[in-house]
N, C-alpha and C positions, 0 to 999 in steps of 0.2 A: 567313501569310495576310494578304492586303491588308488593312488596317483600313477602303476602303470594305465590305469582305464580313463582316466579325465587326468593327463600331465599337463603341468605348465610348461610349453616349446617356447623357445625361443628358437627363431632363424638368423640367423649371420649370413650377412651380406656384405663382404670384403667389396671394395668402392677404390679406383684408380684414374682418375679422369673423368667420371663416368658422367658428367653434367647433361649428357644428351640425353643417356636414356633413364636417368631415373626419375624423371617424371611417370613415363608410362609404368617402369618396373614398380614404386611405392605404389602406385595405384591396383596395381595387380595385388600386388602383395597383402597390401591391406584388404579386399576382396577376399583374399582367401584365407586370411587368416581369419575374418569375421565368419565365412562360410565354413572353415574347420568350427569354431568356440557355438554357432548353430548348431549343426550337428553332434557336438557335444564332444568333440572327439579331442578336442582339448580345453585346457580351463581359460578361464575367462583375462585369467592374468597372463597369460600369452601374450608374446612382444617377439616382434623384427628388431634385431640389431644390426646395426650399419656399422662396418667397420672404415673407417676412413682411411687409408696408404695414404697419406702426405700428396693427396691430390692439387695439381697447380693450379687448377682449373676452379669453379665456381660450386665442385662436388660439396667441399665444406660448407659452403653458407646456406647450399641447399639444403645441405642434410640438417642443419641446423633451426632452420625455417620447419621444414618438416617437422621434426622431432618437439617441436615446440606446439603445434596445434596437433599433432595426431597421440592420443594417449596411449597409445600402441610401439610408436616409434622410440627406438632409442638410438645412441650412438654413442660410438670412441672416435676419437680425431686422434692418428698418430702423429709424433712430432717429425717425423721422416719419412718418405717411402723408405720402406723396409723389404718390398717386393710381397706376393701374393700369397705364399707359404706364411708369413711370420703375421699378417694383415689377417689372415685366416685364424691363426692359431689365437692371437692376442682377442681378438671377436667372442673364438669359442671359449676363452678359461675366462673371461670376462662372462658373458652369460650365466654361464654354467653355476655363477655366485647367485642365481635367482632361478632359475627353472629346475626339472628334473628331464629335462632332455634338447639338446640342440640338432638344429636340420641347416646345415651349410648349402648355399646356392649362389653363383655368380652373379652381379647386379644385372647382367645383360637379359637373363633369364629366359638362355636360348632353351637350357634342362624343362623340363614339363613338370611344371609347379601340381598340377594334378595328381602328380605321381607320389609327394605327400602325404595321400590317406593310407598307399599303399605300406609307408615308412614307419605309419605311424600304428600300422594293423601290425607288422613284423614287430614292434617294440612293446606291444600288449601283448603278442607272445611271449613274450620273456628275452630278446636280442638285443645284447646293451649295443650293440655296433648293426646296420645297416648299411651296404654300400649299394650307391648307384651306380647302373651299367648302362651303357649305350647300347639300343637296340642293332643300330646301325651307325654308319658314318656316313647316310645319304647325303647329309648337308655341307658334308667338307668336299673340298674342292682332289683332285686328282693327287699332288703331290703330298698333303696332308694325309690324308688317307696311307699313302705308301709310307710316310714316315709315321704317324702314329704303330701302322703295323713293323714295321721295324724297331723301333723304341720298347714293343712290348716283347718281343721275339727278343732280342738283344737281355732284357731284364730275366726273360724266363730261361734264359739261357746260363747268364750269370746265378742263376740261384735265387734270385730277389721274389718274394713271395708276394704278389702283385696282379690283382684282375686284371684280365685286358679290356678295352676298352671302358675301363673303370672312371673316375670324376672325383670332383672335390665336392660333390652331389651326394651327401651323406645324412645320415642321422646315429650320431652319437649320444649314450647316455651320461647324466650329469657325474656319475662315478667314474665313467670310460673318458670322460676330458679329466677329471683330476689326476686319472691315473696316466692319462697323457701325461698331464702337465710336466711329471718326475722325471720323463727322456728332458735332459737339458742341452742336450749335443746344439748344437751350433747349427747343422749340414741338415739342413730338417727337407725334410722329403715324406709325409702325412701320407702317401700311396701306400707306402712300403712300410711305415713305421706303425699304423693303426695296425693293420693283421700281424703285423710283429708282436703286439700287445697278446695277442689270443683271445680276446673276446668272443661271448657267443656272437655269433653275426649270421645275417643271412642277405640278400641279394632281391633289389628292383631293380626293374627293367623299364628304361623312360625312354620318348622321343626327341628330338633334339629338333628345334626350330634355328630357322636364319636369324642373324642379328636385325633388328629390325632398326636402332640408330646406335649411333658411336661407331668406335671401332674397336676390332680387338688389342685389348692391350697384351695378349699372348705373342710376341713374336716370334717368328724361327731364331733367333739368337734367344730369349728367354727358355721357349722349347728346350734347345742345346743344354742350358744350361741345366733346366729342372731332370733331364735325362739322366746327366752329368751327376749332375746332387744324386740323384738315386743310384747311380752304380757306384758310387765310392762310397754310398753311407750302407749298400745292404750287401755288399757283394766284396768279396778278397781275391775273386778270380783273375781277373786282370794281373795284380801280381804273380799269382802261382803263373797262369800262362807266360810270361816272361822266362822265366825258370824253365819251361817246357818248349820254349823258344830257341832257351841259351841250349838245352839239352841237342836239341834237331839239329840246330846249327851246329852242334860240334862235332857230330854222326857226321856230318853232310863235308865238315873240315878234310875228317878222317878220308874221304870219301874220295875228295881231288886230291889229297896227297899222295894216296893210295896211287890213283891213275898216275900222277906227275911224276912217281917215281919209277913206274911201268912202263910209259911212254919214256923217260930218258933212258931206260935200259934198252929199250929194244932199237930206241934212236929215231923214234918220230915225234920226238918234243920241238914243237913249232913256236914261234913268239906265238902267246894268243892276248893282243890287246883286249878284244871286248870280253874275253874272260875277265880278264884280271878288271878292268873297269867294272861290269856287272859285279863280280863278287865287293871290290870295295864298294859301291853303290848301296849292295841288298845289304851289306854286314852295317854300313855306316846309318841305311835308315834304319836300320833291325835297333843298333843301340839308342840313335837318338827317339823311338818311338818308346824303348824302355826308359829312357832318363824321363822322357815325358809322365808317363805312367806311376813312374817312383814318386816323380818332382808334386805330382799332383795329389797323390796321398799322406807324404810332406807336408804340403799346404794345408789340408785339411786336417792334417797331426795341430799344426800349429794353430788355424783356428781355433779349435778346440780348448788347445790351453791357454788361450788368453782369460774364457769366460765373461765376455763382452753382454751386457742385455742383450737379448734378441729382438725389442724394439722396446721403446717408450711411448707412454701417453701423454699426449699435452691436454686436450678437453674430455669430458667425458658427461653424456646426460646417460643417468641412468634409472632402472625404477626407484622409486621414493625417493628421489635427489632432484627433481625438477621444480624449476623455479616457480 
């Protein structure tokens, strides 16, 4: 039997605190992944991988308790948080050593785990890349919703080649994480970097459930930041706009000189303080918002060439490695 028609999955499940809710989530999970390997829809060596982020909490010894009685569970224990992009990625090229396809999903398992068979029906067609999309955003709250829609407006704007309402809700095949692997950039941003890749891929559509314990370890500063990561890693527009900044502005120079030398000819040149304050104002935040801009892709110049790991493993249970 072709291994796209009965694959070995593994799921990655990146883990940050999550001591509350993975009780209920392994339990789910386990559930379904017996009810996938029933139905035949995947092989019997199918295995949950728990990625551990350098959790403070008591995620570790759970997950290791776990992984120890369930013949299904496995895990990596990183030796730092790393943050949930590098916790993800290390999960999936880890896997990807034993299966022929990985299904990434969040421990909270607010995404509709059901949606699964649909990922797994897209990848026996022949789609080495599947992305999950959000039906809706019923379950977020008023100001979430406005900013996720501005982050995706903002990206499609910049040029950055990125579903909306898209997730870390995927199913990749075990060729499509290797050939991840080879991006080594530092500024990793997996929204924008997988359809970078060109993979065949095609699109589920899930429901999105309320957290039911923990909390989210997404914050609006983390948001900011993974925003942030995406438009400096897929988009150069920000700089050219600066350039088309300095261009306006210097039309706009010509502009009051023009008038200033008009008005003193014909002899109605008056002091005008809040001119002159407004222009130094708009010109001074005009440059400090480009130093900004420069300073930051600077930064991310320099990350890059240090060549730092992007995270480290301290424990690892994995298949045929268990005690």
């Amino acid at each position: 039997m072709s291994t796209k028609e009965k694959p070995i999955l593994g799921i990655v499940v990146p883990c940050y605190n999550e001591e509350e809710a993975l009780p209920d989530s392994a339990e789910a999970l386990d559930h379904k992944l017996s009810d996938l390997i029933e139905k035949g829809l995947v092989s019997e060596k199918s295995f949950v991988l728990f990625s551990n982020d350098g959790s403070k909490d008591g995620t570790a010894a759970y997950l290791n308790q776990i992984c120890h009685k369930n013949p299904h569970f496995y895990m990596i224990d990183l030796l730092k948080n790393v943050g949930h992009q590098y916790a993800l990625l290390a999960g999936m090229q880890t896997a990807a050593e034993f299966c022929d396809c990985v299904i990434t999903i969040d421990a909270d398992l607010q995404q509709d785990i059901e949606a699964m068979d649909d990922f797994l029906e897209a990848y026996r067609k022949g789609y080495e890349v599947v992305y999950g999309v959000r039906n809706d955003r019923s379950a977020d709250g008023f100001f979430k919703k406005m900013t996720a829609s501005a982050f995706y407006g903002l990206m499609h704007l910049l040029g950055a080649d990125i579903k909306s309402n898209s997730a870390d809700y995927r199913l990749m095949s075990a060729d499509a994480v290797r050939s991840l692997s080879e991006y080594g950039e530092s500024n990793l941003f997996l929204r924008g970097l997988i359809p970078y890749m060109g993979y065949p891929s095609d699109t589920v559509y899930f429901d999105v459930k309320e957290r039911q314990k923990g909390k989210s370890k997404y914050t609006f500063s983390k948001m900011l930041t993974l925003a942030f990561d995406g438009i400096t890693s897929f988009s150069d527009r920000p700089l050219k706009m600066i350039g088309t900044v300095g261009i306006l502005m210097f039309i706009f120079s010509l502009g009051m000189i023009l008038h200033s030398v008009i008005t003193y000819i014909i002899g109605a040149n008056q002091p005008g303080y809040t001119t002159t304050v407004i222009s130094i104002w708009m010109v001074g935040g005009l440059l400090m918002i480009s130093m900004g801009v420069l300073g930051a892709y600077i930064g991310k110049i320099y990350s890059e060439t240090k060549h730092r790991p992007r995270y480290q493993i301290k424990n690892t249970i994995l298949p045929g490695k268990k005690e």
